[in-house]
N, C-alpha and C positions, 0 to 999 in steps of 0.2 A: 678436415675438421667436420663435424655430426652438424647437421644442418641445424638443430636446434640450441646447438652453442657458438653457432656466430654470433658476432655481438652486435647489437638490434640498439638502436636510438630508444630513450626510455620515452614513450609518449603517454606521460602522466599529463605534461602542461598542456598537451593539445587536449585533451580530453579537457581539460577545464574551461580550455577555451569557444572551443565549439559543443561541448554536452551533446545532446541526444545523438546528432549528428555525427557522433567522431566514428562511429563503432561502423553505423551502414554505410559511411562513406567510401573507409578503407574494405568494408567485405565489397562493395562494387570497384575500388579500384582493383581490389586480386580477382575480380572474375568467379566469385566463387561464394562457399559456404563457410570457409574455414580460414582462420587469419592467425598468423603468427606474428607476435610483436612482444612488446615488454612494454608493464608497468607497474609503477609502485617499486620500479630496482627491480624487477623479479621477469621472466621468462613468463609468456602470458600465452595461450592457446584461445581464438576466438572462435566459437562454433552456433551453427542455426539452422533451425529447421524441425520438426518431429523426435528423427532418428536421433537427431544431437541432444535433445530435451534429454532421450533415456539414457544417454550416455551421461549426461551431466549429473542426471538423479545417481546412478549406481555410485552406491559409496563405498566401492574395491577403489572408484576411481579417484574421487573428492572428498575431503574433511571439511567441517565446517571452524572447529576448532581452531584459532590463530589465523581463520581466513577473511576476517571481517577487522579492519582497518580501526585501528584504537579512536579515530575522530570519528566513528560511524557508530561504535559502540558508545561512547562516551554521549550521543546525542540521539541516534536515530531508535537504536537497540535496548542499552544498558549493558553492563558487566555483568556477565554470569547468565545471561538470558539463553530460552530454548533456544534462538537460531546458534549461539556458537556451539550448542553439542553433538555428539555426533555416534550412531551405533545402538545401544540399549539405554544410552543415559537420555538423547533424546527421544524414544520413544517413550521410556518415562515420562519424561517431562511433559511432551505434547500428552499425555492420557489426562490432563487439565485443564486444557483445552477444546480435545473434540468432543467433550459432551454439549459444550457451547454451539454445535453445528444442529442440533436435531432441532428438527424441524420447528417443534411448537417454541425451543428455545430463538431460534429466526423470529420468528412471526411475533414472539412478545416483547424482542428488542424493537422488531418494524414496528408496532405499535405505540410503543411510549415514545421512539423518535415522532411517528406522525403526530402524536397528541401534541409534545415538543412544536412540531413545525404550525400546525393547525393556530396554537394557542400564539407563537410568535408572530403569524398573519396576520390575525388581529391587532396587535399593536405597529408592526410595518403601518396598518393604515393611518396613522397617526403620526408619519414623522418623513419628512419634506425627499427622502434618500435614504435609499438600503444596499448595501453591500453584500448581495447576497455570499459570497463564500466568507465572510466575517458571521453572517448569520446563521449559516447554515451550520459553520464549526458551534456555535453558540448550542444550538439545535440538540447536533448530534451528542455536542458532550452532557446538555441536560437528561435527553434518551437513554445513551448507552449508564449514565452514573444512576439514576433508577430502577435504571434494569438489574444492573450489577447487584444493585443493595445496597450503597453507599447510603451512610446516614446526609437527608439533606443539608443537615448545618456543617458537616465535614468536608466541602469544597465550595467555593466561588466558582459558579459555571464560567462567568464573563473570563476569569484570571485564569482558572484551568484549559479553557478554551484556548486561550493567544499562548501557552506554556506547550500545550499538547502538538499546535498549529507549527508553534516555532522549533521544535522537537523534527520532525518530519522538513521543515522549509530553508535547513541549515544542516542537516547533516554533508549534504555534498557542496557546501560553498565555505568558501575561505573568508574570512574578516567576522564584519560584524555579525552577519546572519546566524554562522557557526558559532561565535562568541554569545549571540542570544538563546540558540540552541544546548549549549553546554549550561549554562542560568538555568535553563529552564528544566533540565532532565536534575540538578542537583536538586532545584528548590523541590519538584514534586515528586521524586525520591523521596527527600526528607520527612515530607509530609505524609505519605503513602505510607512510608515504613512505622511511623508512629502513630499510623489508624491499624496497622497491618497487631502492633504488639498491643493499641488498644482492642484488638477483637481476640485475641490471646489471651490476655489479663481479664477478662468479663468485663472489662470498663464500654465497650462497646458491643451490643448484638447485633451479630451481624443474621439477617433472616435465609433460615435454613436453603443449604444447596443452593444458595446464591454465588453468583464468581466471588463475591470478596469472600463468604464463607469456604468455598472450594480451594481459594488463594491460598487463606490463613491457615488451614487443615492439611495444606499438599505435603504426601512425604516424599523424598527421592530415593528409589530404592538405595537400602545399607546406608544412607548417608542422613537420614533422619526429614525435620519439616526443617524447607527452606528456612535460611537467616531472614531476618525483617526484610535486609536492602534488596536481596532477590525474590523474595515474595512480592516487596512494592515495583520491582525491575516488571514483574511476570504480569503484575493488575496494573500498569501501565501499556503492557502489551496486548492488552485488551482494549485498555481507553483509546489508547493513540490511535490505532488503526482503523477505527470507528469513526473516530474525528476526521481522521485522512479523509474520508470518502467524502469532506466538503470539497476536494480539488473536482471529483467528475461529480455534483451536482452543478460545480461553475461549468463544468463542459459541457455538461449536461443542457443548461442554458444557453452557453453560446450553442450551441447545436442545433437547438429550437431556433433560436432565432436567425441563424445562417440556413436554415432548412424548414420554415415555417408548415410546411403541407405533413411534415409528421406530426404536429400540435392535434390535430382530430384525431385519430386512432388511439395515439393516449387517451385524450378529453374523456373521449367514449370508453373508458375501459377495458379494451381488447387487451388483456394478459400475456397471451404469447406474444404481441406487439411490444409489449413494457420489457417483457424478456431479453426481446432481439434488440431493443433500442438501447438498455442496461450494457448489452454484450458490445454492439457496436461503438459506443460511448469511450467501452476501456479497450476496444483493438485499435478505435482511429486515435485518439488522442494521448499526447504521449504522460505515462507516469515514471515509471522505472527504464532505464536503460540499458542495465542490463541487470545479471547477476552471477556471482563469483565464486570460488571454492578454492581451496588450495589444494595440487594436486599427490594422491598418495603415494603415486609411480610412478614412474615414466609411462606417459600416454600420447598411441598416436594415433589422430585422425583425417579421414580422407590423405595418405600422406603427409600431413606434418605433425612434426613431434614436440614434445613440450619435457623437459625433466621433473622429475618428483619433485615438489615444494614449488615448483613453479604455480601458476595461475589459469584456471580451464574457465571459461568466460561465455556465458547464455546470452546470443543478442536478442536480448527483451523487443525492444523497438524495433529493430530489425527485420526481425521476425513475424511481428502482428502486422509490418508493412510490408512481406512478401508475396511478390506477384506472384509467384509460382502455387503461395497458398492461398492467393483472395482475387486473384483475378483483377481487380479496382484497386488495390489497395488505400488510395488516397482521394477516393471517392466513400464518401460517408452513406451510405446504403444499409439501413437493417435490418431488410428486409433478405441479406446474407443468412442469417441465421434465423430466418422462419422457415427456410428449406431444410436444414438440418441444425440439430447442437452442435458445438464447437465439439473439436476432439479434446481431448485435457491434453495434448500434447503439441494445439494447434496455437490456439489462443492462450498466451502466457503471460497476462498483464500482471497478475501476483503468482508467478511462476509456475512448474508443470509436475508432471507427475500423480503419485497419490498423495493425498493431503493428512490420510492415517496414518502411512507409516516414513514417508519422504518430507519432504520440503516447503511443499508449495502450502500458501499460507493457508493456512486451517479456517481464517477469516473470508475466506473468499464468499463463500454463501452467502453471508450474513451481509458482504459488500455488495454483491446482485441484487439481495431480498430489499433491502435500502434502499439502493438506486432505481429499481422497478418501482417503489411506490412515490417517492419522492422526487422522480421526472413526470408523473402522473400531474403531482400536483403543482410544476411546474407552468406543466402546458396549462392544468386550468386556473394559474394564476393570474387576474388582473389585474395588468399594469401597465405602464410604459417604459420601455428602452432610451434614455436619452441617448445624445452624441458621446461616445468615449472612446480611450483606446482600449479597442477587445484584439490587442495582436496578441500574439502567443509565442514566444520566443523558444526557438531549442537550442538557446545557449543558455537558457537556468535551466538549473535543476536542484530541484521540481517545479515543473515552469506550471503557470496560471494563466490566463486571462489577465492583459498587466492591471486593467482597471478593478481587476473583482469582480466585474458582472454585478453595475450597478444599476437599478430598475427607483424608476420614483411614480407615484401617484397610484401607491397600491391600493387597490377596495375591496375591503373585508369580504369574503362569501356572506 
């Protein structure tokens, strides 16, 4: 019998049980880089490292298409979104996207978030406890929906916020989390898609070459301008991911505060310093776990094989904790990458590749350019740290700080 159709115990439920851990455990029990197992019912190929990144991008070898798990799309992604396309349709689509990456369009999201965060300082000083990652998703959703062009009276930042938050905090968990995750991607769908057909109808203007204007306007080639539900699918895939980046300003924090002697070099505005702290931030602390594809052929690497429609498998965490690529791994240092830039093929906390024409998220910029300014204004925030629990579990996922990273007796600058 082919080595790749013996039949393999389906380890979905370990994976649920142990999360971030399930993946490097088993790549250290085979000794190796490359792990063969089943999950989801399906014949699963685990691979890590650089060399495994380009095999994972080449798409002779992986589809995205039918490879993204109906509870994931249903909450994390949406139906019909860029990540399940695959070929000319997803380049398409992403050309909606990466105009969002140039530079001045960075720096005027960083801006309306800071003004965002600046303006919420001030009132932090005024109230007994702050939850910084309740705040900061606050923050971020006020920034990034300004930015966008969003008319202010067409969202509740507070509501949008805990919708966007819950979106992202449930698509990998079962019960309630997931059950508030699927609430929440329907209600702001619905809402989205009926700003998306008021800026259609002239009921709403949306302010020129804004994302909701580029939303409302995108056509897909031969198939015309997206329907309402995937245009509001697509200007959610904007918002969320924005929002996300409340989980590393918690990290962010615990970080400062587990490692207080990095607090000056921020304080002081050393640039390259915000950079390497930004990068270290998303190589030590865990977000994603991995990332998946289903596969187009039969593929085999380093020796083992996987059959077409099976599952070829990116270990994210595994990966950004590899000795062989950081030397410390589990030593939080970022002062790693003031020696050199990461490679794009090294560091893969929103995955690898080119982010033009491949995979890896097109938001990643915009997630440094944020995180650089806004651990800045961490360290020179006044406050104090009560007693809490700041453990960090790697059996959720997407795990947190369990407390939020709560800070009380803030003082205004």
């Amino acid at each position: 019998m082919d080595a790749h159709r013996r039949p393999l115990m389906d380890r979905t439920p370990a994976l649920l049980t142990e999360g971030y851990a399930w993946l490097p455990n088993r790549m250290r029990d085979s000794r190796g880089t490359v792990l063969r197992t089943r999950l989801l019912g399906r014949p699963a190929l685990a691979v890590r490292g650089p060399e495994a990144v380009r095999f994972f991008y080449d798409e002779t070898h992986v589809q995205r298409h039918g490879a993204v798990p109906p509870p994931v799309l249903d909450t994390l992604f949406g139906q019909g979104a860029v990540h399940t396309l695959d070929g000319a349709a997803h380049r398409t689509r992403k050309e909606l996207f990466l105009p969002l990456l140039a530079a001045d369009r960075v720096a005027r999201l960083t801006e309306h978030v800071t003004t965002a965060w600046d303006e919420a300082v001030r009132s932090w000083s005024e109230r007994d406890r702050v939850v910084l990652f309740d705040e900061a998703a606050v923050v971020l959703t006020r920034g990034v929906c300004d930015w966008a062009g969003l008319p202010p009276g067409a969202y509740d930042p507070d509501a949008l916020a805990r919708d966007l938050v819950a979106m992202v905090d449930g698509f990998a968990a079962p019960g309630p989390r997931h059950l508030r995750a699927r609430r929440a991607r329907a209600r702001q769908e619905a809402r989205t898609a009926r700003l998306i057909e008021e800026v259609r109808s002239g009921a709403v203007t949306a302010p020129a070459d804004s994302v909701l204007e580029r939303v409302a306007r995108h056509h897909d080639t031969a198939q015309g301008p997206l329907d309402s539900r995937t245009a509001a699918v697509e200007l959610l895939n904007v918002l969320r991911p924005t929002v996300a980046v409340s989980w590393f300003v918690a990290f962010a924090a615990h970080a400062l505060h587990r490692w207080p002697a990095h607090r000056e070099r921020l304080r002081a505005g050393d640039e390259a310093f915000a950079t390497a702290f930004a990068h270290e931030v998303r190589r030590f602390y865990p977000f994603a776990p991995f990332l998946g594809g289903r596969t187009v052929t039969e593929l085999t690497w380093q020796g083992e094989s996987v059959p077409a429609g099976g599952i070829l498998l990116l270990d994210v965490y595994g990966q950004n904790h590899d000795e062989e690529l950081w030397g410390d791994p589990y030593a939080f240092r970022p002062e790693r990458f003031l020696d050199r830039p990461p490679g794009p093929d090294e560091l893969i906390p929103q995955g690898g590749g080119d982010p033009a024409g491949g995979h890896r998220c097109p938001g990643e910029r915009i997630t440094v350019g944020l995180l650089e300014a806004l651990t800045v204004r961490l360290a020179r925030l006044d406050c104090t740290v009560p007693e809490q629990d700041l453990r960090i579990s790697l059996r959720r996922i997407p795990t947190r700080p369990r407390s939020g990273f709560v800070v009380t007796g803030v003082r205004a600058p």
